[in-house]
Backbone of each chain as ProteinMPNN parsed JSONL, in Angstrom:
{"seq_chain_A": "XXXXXXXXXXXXXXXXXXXXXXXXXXXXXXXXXXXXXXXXXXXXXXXXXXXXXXXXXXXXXXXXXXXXXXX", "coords_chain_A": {"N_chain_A": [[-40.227, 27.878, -13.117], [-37.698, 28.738, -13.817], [-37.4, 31.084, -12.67], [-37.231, 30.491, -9.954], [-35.11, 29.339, -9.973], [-33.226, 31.056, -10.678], [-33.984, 33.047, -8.047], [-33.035, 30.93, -6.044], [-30.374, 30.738, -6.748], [-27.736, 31.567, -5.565], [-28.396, 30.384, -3.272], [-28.132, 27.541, -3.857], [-25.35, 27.431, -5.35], [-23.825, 27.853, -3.388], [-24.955, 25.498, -1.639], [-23.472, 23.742, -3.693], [-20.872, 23.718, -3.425], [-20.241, 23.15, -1.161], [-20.855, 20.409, -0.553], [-18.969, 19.806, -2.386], [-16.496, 20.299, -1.284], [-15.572, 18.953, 0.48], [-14.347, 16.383, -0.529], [-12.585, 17.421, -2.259], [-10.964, 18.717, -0.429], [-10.426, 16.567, 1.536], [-9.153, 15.108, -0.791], [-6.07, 12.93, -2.109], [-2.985, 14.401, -3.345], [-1.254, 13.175, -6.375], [2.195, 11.57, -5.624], [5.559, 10.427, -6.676], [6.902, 7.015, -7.665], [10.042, 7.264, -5.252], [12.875, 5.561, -6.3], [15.157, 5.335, -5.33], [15.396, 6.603, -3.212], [13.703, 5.242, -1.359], [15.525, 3.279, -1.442], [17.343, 4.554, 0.563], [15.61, 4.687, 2.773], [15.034, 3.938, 6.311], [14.27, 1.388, 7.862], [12.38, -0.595, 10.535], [13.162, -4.094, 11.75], [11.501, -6.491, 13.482], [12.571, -6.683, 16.001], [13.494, -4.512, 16.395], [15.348, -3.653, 15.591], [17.627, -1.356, 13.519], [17.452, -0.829, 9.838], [18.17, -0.937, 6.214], [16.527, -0.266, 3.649], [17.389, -0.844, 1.186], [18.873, -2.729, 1.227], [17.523, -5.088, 1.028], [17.027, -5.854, -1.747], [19.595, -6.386, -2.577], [20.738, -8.768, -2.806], [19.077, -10.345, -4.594], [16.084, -10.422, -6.214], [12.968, -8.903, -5.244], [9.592, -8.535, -4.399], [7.886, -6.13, -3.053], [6.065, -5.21, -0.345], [3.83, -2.889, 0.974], [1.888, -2.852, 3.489], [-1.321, -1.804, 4.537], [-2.047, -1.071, 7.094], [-1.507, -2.592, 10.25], [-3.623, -4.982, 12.083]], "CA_chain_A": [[-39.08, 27.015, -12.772], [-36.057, 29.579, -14.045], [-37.304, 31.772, -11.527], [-37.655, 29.623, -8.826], [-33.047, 28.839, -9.583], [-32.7, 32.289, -10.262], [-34.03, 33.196, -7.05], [-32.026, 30.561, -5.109], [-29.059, 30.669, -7.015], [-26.485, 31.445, -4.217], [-28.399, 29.011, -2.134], [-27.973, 26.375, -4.904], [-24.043, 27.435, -5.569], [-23.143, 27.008, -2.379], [-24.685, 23.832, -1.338], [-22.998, 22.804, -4.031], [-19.195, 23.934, -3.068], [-20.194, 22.791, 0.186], [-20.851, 19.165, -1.482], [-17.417, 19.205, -2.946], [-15.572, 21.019, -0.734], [-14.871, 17.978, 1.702], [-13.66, 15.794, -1.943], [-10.949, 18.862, -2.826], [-10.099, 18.791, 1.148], [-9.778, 14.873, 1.662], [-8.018, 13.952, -1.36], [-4.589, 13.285, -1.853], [-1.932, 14.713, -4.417], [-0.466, 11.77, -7.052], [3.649, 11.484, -6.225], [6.238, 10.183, -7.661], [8.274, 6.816, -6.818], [11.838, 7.342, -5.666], [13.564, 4.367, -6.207], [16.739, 6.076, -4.575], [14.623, 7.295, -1.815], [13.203, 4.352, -1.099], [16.795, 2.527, -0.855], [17.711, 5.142, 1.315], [14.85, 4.709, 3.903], [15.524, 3.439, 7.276], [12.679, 0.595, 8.384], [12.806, -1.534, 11.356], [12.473, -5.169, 12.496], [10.198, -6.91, 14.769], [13.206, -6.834, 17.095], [13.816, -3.051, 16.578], [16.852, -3.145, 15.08], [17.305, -0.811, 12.322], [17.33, -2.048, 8.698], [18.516, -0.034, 5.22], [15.191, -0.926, 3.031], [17.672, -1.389, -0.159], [19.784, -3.989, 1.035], [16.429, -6.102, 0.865], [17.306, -5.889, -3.054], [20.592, -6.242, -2.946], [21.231, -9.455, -4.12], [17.887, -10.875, -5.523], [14.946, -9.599, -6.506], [11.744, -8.889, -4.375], [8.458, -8.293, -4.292], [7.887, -5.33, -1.488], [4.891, -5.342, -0.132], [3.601, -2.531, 1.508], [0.249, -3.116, 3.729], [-2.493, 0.07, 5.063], [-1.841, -1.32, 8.908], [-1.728, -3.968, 11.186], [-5.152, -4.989, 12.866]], "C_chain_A": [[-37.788, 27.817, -12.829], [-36.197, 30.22, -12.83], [-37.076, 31.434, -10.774], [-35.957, 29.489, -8.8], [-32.985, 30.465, -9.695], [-32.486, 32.916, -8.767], [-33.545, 32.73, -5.85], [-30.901, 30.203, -5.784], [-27.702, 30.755, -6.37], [-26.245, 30.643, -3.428], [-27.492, 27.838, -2.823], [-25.984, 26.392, -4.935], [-23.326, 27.005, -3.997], [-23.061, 25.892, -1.405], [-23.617, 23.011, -2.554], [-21.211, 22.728, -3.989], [-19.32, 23.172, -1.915], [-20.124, 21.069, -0.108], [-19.516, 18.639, -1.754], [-16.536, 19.526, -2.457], [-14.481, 19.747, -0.003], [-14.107, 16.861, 0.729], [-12.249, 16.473, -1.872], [-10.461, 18.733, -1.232], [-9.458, 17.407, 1.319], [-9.041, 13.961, 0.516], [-6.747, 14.495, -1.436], [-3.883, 13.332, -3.324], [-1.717, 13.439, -4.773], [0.867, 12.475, -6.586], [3.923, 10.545, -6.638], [6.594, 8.802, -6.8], [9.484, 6.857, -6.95], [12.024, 6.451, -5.422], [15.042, 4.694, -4.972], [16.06, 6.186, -3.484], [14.819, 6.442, -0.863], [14.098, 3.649, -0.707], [17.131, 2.563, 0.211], [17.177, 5.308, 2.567], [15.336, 3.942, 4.753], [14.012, 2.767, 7.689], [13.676, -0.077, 9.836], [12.683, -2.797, 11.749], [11.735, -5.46, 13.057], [10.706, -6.517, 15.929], [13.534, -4.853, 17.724], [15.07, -2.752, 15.946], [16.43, -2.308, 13.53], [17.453, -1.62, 10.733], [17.299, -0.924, 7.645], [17.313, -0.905, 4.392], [16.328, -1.493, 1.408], [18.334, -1.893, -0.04], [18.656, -5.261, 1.034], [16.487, -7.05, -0.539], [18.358, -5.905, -3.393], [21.529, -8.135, -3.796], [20.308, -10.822, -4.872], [16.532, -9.949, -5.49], [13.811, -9.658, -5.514], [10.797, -8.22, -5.09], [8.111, -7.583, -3.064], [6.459, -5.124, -1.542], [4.643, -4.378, 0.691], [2.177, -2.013, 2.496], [-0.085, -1.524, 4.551], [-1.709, -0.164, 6.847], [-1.84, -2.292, 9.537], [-2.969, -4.054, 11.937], [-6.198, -5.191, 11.667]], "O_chain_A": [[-36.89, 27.62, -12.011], [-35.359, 30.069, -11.941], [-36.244, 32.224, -10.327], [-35.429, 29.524, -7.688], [-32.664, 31.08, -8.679], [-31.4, 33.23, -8.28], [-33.466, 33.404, -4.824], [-30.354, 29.193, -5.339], [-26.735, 30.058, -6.674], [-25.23, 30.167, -2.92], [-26.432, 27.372, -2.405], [-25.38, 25.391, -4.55], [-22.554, 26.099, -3.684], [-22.147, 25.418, -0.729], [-23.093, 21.917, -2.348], [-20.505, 21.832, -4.451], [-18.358, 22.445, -1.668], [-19.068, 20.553, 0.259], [-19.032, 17.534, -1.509], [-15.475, 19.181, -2.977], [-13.256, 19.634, 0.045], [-13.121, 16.379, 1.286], [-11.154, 16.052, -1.501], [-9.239, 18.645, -1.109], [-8.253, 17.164, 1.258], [-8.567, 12.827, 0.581], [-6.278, 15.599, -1.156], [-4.12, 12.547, -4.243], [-1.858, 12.528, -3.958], [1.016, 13.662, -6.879], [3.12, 9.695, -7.022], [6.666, 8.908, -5.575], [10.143, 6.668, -7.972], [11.555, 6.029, -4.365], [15.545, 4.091, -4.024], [16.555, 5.458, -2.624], [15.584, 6.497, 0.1], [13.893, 3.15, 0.4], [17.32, 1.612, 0.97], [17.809, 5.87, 3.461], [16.131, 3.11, 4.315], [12.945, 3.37, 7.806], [14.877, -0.091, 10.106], [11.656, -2.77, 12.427], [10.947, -4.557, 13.338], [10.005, -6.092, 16.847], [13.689, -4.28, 18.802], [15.641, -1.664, 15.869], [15.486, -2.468, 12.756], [17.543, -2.84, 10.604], [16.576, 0.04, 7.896], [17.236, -2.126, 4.533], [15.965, -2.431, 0.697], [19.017, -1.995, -1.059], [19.102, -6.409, 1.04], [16.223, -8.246, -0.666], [18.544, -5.495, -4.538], [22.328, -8.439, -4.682], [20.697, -11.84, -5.443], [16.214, -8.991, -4.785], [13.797, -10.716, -4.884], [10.965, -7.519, -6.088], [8.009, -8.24, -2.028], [5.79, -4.911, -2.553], [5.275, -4.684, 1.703], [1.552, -0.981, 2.254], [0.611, -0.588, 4.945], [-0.994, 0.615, 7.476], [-2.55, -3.122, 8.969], [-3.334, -3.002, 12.463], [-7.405, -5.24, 11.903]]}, "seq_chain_B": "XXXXXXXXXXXXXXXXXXXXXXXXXXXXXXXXXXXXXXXXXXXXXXXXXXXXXXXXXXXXXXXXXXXXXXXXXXXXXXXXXXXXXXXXXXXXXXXXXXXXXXXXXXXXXXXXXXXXXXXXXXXXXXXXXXXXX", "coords_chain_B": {"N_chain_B": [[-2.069, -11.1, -1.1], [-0.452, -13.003, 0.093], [-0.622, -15.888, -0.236], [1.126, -16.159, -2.939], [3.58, -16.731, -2.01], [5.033, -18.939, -2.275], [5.17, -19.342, -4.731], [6.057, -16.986, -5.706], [9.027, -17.603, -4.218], [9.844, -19.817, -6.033], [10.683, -18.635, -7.9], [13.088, -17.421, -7.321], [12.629, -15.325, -5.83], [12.148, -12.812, -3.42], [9.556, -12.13, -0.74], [8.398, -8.727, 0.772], [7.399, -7.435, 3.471], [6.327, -4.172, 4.327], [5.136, -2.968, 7.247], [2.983, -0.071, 8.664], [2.858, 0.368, 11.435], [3.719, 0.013, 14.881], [7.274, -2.087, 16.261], [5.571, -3.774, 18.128], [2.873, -4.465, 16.981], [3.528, -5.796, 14.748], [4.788, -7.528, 15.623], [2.917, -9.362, 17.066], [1.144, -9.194, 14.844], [2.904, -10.889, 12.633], [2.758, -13.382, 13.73], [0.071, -14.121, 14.044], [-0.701, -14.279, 11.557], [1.298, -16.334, 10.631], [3.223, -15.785, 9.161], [5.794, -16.246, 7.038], [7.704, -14.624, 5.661], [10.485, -11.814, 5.084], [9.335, -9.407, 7.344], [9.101, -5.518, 8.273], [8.515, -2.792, 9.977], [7.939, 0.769, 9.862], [6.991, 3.775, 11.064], [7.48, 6.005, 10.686], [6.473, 6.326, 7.883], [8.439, 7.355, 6.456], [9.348, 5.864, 4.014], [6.874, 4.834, 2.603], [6.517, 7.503, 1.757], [8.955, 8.057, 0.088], [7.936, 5.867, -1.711], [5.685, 6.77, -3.067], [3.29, 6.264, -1.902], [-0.299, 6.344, -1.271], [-1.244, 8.728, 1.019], [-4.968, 8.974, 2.244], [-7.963, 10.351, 3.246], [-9.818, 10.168, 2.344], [-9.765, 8.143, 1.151], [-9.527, 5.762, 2.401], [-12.567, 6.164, 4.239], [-14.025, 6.915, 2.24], [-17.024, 6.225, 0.19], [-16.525, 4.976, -2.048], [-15.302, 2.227, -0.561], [-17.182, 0.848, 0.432], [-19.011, -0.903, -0.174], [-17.206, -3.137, -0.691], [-16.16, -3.196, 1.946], [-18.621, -4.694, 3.33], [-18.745, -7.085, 1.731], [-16.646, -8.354, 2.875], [-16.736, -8.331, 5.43], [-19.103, -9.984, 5.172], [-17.952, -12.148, 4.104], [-16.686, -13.084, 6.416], [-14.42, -11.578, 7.146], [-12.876, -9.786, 9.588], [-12.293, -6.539, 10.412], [-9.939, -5.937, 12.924], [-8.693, -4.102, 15.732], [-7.649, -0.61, 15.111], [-4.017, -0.436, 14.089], [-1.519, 1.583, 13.512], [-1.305, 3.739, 10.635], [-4.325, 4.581, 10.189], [-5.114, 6.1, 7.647], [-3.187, 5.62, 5.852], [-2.251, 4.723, 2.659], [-1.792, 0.918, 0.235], [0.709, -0.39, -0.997], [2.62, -2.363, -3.93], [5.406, -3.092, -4.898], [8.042, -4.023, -7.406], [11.354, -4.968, -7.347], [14.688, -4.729, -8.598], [17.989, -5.873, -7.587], [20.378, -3.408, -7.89], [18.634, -1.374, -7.712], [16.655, -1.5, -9.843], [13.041, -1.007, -11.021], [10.982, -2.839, -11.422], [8.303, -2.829, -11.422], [5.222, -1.22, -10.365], [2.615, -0.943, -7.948], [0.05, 1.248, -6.956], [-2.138, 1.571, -4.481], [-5.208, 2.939, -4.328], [-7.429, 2.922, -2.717], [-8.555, 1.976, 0.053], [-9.878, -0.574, 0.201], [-8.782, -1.418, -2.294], [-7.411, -3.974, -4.227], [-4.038, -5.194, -4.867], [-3.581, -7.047, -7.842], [-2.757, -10.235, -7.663], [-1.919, -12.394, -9.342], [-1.101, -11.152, -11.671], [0.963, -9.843, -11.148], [3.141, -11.977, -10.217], [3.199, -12.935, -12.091], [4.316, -10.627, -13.655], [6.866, -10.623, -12.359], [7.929, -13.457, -13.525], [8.21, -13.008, -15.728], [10.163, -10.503, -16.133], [12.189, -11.859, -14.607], [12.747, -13.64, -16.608], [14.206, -11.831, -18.364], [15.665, -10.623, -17.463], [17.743, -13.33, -17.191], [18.37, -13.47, -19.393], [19.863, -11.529, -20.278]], "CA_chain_B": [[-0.03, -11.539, -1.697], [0.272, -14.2, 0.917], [-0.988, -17.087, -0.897], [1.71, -16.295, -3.53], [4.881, -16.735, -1.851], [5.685, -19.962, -2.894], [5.366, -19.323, -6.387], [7.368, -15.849, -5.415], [10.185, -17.785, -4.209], [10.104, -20.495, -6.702], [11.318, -17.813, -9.338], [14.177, -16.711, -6.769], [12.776, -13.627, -5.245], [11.893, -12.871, -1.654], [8.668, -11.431, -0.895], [9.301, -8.483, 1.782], [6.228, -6.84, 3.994], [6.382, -3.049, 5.267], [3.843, -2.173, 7.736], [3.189, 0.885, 9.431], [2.396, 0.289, 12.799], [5.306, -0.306, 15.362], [7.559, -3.724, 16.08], [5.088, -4.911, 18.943], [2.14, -4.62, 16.332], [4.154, -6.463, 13.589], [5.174, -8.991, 15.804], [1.833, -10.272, 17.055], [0.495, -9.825, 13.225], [3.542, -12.147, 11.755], [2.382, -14.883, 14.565], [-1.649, -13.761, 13.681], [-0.762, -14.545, 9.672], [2.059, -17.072, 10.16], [4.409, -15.38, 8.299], [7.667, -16.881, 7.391], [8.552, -13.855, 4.89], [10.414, -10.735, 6.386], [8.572, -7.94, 7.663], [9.613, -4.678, 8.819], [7.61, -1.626, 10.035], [8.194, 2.212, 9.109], [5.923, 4.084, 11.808], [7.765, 7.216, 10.702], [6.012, 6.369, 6.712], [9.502, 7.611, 5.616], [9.589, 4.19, 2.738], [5.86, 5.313, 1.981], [6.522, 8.484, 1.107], [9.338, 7.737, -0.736], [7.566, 4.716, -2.601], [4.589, 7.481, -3.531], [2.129, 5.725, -1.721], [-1.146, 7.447, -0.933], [-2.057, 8.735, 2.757], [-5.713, 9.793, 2.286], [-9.027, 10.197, 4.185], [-11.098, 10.055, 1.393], [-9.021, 6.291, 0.24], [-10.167, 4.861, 3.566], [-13.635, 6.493, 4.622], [-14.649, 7.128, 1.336], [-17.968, 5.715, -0.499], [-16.329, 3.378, -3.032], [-15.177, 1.362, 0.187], [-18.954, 0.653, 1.598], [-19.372, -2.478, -0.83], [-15.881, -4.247, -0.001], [-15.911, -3.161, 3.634], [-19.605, -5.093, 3.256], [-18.726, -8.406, 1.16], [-15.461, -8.764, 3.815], [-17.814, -8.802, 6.732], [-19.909, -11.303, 5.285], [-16.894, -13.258, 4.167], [-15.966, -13.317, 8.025], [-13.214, -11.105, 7.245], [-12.759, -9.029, 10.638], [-10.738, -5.989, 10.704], [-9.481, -5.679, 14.672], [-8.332, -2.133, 16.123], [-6.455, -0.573, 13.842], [-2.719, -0.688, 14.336], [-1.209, 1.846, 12.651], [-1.857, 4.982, 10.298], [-5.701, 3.985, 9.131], [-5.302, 6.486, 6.166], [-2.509, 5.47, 4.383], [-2.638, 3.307, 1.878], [-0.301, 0.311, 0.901], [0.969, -0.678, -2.757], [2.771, -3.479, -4.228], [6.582, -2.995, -5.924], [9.061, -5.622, -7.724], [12.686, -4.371, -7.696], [15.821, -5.911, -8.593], [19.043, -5.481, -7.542], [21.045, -2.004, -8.901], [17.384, -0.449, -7.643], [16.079, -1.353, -10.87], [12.061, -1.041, -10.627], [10.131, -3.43, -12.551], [6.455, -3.142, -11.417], [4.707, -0.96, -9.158], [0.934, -1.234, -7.97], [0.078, 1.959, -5.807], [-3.467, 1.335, -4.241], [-6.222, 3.965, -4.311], [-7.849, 2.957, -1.3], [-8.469, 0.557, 1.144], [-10.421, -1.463, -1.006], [-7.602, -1.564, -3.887], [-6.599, -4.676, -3.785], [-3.314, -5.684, -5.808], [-3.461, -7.816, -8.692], [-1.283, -11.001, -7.684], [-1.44, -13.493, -10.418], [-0.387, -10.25, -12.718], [2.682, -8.982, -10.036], [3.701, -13.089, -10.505], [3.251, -13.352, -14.145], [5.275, -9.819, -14.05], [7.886, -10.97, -11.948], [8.567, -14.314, -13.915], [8.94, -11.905, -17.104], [11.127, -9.666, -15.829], [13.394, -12.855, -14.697], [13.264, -14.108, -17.879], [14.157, -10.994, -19.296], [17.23, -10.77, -16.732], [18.087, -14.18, -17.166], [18.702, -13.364, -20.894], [21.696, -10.416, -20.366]], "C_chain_B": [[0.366, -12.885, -0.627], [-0.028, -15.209, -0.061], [-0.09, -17.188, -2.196], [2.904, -16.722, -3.429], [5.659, -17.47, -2.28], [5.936, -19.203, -4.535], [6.079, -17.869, -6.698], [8.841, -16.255, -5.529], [10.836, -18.764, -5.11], [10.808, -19.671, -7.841], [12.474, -16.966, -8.361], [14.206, -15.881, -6.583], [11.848, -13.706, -4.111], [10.476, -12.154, -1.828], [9.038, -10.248, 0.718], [8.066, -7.35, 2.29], [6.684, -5.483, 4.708], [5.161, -2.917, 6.094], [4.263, -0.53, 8.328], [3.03, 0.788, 10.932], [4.375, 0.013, 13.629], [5.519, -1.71, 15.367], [6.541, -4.263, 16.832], [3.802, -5.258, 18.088], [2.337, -5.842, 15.398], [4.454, -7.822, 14.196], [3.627, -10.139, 16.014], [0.517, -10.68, 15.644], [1.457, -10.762, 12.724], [2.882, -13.247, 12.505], [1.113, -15.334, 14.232], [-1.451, -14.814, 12.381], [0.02, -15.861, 9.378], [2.953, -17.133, 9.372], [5.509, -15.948, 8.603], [7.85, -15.649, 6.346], [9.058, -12.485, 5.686], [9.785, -9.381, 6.238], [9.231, -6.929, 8.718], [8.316, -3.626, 9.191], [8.563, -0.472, 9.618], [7.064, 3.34, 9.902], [6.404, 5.995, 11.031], [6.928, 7.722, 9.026], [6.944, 6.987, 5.825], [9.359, 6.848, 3.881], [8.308, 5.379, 2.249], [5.546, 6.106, 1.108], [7.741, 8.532, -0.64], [8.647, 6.668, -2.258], [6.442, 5.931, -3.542], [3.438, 6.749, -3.614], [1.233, 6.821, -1.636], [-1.462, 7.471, 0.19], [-3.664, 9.475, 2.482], [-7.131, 9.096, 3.086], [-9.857, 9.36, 3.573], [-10.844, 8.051, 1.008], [-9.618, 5.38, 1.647], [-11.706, 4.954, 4.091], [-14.359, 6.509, 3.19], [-15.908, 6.271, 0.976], [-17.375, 4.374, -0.97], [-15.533, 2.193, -2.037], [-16.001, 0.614, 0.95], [-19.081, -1.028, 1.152], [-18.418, -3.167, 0.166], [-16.246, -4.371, 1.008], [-17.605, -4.466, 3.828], [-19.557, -6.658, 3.337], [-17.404, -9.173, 2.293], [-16.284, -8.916, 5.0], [-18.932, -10.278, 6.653], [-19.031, -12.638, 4.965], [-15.71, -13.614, 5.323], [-14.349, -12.787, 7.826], [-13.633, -9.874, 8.533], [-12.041, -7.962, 10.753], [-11.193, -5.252, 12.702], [-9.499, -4.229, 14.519], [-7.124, -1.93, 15.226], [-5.132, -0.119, 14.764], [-1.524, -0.207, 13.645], [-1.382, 3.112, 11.846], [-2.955, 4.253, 9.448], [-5.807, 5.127, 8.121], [-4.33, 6.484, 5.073], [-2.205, 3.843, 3.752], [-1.316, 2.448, 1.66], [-0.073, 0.384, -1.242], [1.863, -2.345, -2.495], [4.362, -3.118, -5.477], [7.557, -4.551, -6.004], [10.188, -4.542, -8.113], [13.777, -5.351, -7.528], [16.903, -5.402, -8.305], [19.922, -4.43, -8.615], [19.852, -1.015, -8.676], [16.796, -0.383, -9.242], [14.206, -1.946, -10.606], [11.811, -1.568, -11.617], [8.758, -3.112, -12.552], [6.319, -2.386, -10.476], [3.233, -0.778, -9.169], [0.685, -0.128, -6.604], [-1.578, 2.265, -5.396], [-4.271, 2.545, -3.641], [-6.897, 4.272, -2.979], [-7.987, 1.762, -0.901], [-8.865, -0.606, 0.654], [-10.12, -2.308, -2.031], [-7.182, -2.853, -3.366], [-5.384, -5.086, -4.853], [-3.369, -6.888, -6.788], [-2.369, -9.239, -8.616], [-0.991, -12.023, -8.43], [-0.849, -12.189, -10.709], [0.8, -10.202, -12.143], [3.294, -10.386, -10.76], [4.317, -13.173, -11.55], [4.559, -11.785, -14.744], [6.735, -10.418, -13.917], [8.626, -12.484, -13.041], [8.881, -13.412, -15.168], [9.792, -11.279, -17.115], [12.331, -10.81, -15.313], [14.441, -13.511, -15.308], [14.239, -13.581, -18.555], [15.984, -10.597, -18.449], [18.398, -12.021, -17.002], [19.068, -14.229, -18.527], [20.119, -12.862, -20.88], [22.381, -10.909, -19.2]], "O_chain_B": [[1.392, -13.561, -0.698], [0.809, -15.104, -0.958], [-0.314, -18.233, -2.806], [3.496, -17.114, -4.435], [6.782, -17.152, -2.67], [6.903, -18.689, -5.097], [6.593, -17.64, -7.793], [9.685, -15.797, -6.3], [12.064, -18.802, -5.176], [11.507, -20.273, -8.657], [12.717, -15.813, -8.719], [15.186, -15.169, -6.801], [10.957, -14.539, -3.946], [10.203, -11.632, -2.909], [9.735, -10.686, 1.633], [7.805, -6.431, 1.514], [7.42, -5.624, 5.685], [4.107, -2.741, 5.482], [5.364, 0.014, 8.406], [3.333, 1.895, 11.378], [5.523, -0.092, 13.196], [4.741, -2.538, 14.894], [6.291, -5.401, 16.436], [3.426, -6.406, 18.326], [1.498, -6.734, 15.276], [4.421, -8.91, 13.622], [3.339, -11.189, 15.44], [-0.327, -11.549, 15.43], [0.863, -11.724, 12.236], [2.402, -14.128, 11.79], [0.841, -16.528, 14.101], [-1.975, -15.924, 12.29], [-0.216, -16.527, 8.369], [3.481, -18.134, 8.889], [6.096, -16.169, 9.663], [8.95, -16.067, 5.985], [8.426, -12.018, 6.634], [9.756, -8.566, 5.316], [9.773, -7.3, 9.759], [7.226, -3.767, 8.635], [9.688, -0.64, 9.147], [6.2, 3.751, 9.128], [5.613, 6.937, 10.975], [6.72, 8.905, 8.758], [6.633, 7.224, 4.657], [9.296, 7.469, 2.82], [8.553, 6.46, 1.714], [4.815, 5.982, 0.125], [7.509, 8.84, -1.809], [8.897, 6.809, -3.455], [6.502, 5.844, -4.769], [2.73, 6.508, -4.591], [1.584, 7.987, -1.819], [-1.971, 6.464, 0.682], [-3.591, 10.704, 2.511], [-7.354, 7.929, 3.409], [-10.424, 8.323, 3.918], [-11.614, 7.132, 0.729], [-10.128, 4.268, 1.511], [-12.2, 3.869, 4.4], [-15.465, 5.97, 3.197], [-15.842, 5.265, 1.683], [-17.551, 3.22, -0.58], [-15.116, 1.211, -2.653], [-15.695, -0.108, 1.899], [-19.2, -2.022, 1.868], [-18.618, -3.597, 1.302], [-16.715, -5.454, 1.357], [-17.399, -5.2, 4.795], [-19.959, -7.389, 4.242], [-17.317, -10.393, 2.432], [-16.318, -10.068, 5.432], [-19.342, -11.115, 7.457], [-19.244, -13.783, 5.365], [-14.574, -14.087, 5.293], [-13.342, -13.377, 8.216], [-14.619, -9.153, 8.38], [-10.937, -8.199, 11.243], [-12.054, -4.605, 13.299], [-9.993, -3.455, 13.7], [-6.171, -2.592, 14.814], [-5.198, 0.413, 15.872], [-0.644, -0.955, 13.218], [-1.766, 3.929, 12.683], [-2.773, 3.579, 8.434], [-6.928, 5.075, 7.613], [-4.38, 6.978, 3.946], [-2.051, 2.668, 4.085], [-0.236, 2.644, 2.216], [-0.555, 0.971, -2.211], [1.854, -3.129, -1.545], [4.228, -2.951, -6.689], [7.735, -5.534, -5.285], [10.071, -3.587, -8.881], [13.895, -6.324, -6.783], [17.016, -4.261, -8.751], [20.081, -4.618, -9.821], [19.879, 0.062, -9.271], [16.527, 0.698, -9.767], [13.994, -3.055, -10.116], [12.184, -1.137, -12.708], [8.089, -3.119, -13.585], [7.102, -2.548, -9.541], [2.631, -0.501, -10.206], [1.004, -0.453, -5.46], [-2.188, 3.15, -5.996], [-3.962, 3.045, -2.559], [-6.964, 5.323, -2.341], [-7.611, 0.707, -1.412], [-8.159, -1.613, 0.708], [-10.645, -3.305, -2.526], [-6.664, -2.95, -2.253], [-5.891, -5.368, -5.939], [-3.096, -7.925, -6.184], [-1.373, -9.327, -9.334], [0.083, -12.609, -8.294], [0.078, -11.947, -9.936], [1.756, -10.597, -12.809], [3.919, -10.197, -11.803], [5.478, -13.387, -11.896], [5.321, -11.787, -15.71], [7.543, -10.655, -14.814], [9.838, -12.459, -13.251], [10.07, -13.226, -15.425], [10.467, -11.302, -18.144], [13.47, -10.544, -15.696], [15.624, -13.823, -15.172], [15.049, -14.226, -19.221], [17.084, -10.398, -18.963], [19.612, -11.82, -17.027], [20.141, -14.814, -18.672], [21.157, -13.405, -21.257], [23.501, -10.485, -18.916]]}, "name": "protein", "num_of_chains": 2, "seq": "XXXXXXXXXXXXXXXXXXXXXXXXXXXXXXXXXXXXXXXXXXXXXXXXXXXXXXXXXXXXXXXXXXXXXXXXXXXXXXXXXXXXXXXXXXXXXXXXXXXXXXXXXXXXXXXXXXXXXXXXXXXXXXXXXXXXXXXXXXXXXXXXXXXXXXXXXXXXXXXXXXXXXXXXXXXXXXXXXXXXXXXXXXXXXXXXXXXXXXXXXXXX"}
């Protein structure tokens, strides 16, 4: 049995990078949130008009909701 | 989060939808959903990035989405053509005026769904807790 990994040991190592490789490729970094940032972003209406995201909060509180996509 | 709104606005705070997709997307989803709260898009994911959402492959294709994507099909949940960036994810923030952040919920993957009694039960706390000073 040792023999048998000894002997495919390279095989073995690199199915198993190969395994995790596409994990370490497809995930994503943790950031941070900027509250400031976030003020500072420019969104738009339905209509198109532009829209400062932190006057949303400017004079009550919300709940921002931000969904994956439409559809 | 829809099914909360009332009890959103009953504690005097707006509820306020970003998508990503563009306005003609957004418009025929508010009419789709019946939205009366306001929604904006962000196609550029500017907000997103800022907020420190997550854009990832793995959060949408991934494994731990096989179940959900499963139990939503049999609970005649449909998802259409997507409309939008299908790998980034969404979250869930409460902020109050002065940009003061009370709560944020930043979802893993597609799957994640936000906690909305808790956000509620946050939000009336944090009211309280305003209401006080």
């Amino acid at each position: 049995m040792k023999s048998i990994f000894v002997r495919f040991r390279p095989f073995i190592i690199t199915l198993l990078i190969l395994c995790f490789l596409p994990i370490i490729v497809l995930a994503d970094g943790n950031r941070k949130t900027d509250i400031k940032a976030m003020s500072a972003s420019m969104v738009s209406d339905i209509d198109g008009k532009p829209f400062q995201l932190g006057n949303a909060w400017q004079e009550k509180p919300i709940v921002l909701v931000f969904i994956r996509h439409f559809g | 989060m829809r099914d909360k709104v009332d009890e959103i606005h009953s504690l005097g705070a707006e509820m306020v939808i970003i998508g990503n997709g563009n306005a003609q997307f957004a418009t025929s989803f508010k009419k789709k959903l019946n939205l009366t709260v306001p929604l904006y898009v962000d196609p550029s994911l500017a907000s997103y990035n800022a907020a420190g959402l997550k854009r990832t492959k793995l959060g949408t294709l991934g494994p731990r989405n096989f179940l959900p994507a499963l139990k939503a099909l049999f609970t005649g949940n449909f998802q259409g053509k997507t409309q939008g960036d299908p790998y980034q994810q969404g979250g869930v923030f409460i902020v109050f005026p002065g940009d003061r952040l009370a709560y944020s919920y930043i979802c893993k993957r597609s799957s994640d769904r936000p906690p909305g009694k808790k956000i509620v039960e946050r939000l009336r706390a944090e009211q309280q807790k305003a209401d006080k000073h």
